[in-house]
C-alpha positions in Angstrom: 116.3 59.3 122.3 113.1 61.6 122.7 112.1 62.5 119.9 108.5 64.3 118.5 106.4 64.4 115.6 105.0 66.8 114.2 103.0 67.0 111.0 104.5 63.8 109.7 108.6 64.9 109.9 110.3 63.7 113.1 112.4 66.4 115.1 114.5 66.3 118.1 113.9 67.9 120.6 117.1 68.3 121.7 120.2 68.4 119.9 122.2 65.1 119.6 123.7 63.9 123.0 127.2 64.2 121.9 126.6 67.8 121.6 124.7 68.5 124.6 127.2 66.6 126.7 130.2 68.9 125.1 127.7 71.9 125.7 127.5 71.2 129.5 131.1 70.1 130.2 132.2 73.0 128.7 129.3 75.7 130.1 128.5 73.5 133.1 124.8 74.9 134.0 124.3 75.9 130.6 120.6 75.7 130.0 119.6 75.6 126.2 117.5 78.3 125.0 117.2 77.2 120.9 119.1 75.3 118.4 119.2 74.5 115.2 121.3 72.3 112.8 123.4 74.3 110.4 125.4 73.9 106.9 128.4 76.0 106.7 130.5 75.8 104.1 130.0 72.4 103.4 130.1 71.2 107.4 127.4 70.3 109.9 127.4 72.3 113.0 124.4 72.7 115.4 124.4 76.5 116.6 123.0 76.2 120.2 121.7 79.1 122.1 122.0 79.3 125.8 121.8 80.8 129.6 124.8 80.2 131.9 124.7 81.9 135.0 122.2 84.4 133.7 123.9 85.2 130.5 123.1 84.8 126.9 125.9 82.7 124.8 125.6 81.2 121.6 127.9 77.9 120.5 128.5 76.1 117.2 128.9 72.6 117.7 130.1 69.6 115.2 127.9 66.4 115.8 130.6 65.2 117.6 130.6 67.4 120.3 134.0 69.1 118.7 132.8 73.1 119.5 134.2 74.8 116.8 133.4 78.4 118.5 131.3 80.5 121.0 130.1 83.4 121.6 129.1 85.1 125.0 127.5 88.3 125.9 129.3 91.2 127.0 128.2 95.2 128.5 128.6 97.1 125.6 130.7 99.2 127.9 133.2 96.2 127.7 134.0 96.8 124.1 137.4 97.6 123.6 138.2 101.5 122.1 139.3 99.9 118.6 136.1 97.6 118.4 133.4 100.3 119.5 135.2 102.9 116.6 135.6 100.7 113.9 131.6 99.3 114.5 130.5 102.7 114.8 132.8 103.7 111.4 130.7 101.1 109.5 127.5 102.9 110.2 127.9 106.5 111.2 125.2 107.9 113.5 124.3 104.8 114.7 124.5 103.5 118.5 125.6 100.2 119.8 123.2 98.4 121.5 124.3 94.7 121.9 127.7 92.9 122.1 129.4 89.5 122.4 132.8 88.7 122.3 133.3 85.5 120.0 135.7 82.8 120.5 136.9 80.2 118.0 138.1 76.9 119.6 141.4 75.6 117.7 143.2 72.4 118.9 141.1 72.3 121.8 142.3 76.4 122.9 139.8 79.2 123.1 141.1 82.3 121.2 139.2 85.7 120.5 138.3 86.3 117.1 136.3 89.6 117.7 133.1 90.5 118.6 129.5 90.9 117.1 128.2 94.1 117.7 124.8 94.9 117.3 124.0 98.7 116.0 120.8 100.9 116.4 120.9 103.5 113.5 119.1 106.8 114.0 116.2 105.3 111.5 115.9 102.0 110.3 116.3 98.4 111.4 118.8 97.3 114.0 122.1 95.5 111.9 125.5 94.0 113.2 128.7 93.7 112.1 131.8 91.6 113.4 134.9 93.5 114.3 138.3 91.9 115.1 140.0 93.2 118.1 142.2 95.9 116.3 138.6 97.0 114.8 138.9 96.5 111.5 135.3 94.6 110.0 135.3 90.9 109.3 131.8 90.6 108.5 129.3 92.9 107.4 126.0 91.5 107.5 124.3 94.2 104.9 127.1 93.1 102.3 125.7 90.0 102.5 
């Protein structure tokens, strides 16, 4: 295993094989972009950022290789009706600038959970939320 030191701590430089084997059999071509190894709610995943095919997805990976969920890029133009009016309900005047349709994996199936939608407002920083399909919010991330 390659692995590098840097100012005494040891990192990988690549996330464990068993996740980076799951990551290409399931994105074959996927090219890793970042990483980084993750405790949520009391279980380890490794969040992997990647290019396949020139677009931007993101996937949450157990040690394992078990992907728990992923994320790809969409055109904002994609959005479904609901999705785009319950976003832009959560923070009037704003614009959406950014999308990705998210995907939990259960019993080895991919299912849409929603999509994170990034929003521009007229002043201010750039925030997204995370809108089921029937556009009502499931995450907020200034109510966190």
């Amino acid at each position: 295993m390659m692995t590098l030191l840097i100012a005494a701590a040891v990192s990988l430089v690549a996330p464990p094989a068993p996740v980076v084997e799951a990551l290409h059999k399931r994105f074959p071509g996927a090219t890793i972009e970042k990483w980084s190894k993750e405790n949520e709610h009391g279980v380890v995943l490794y969040d992997v950022e990647f290019l396949q095919d020139g677009k931007r997805l993101e996937a949450d990976v157990a040690p394992d290789g078990t992907i728990d969920s992923w994320e790809r890029e969409i055109p904002v133009s994609e959005l479904p009706q609901a999705v785009r009016d319950g976003a832009l309900a959560a923070r009037p005047g704003a614009s959406i600038v950014d999308a990705m349709a998210c995907t939990r994996v259960a019993g080895g199936k991919d299912e849409l959970e929603g999509y994170e939608v990034v929003l521009q407002p007229p002043k201010g920083k750039k925030t997204e939320v995370t809108v089921a399909p029937d556009g009502k919010i499931l995450e907020d991330e200034d109510d966190d």
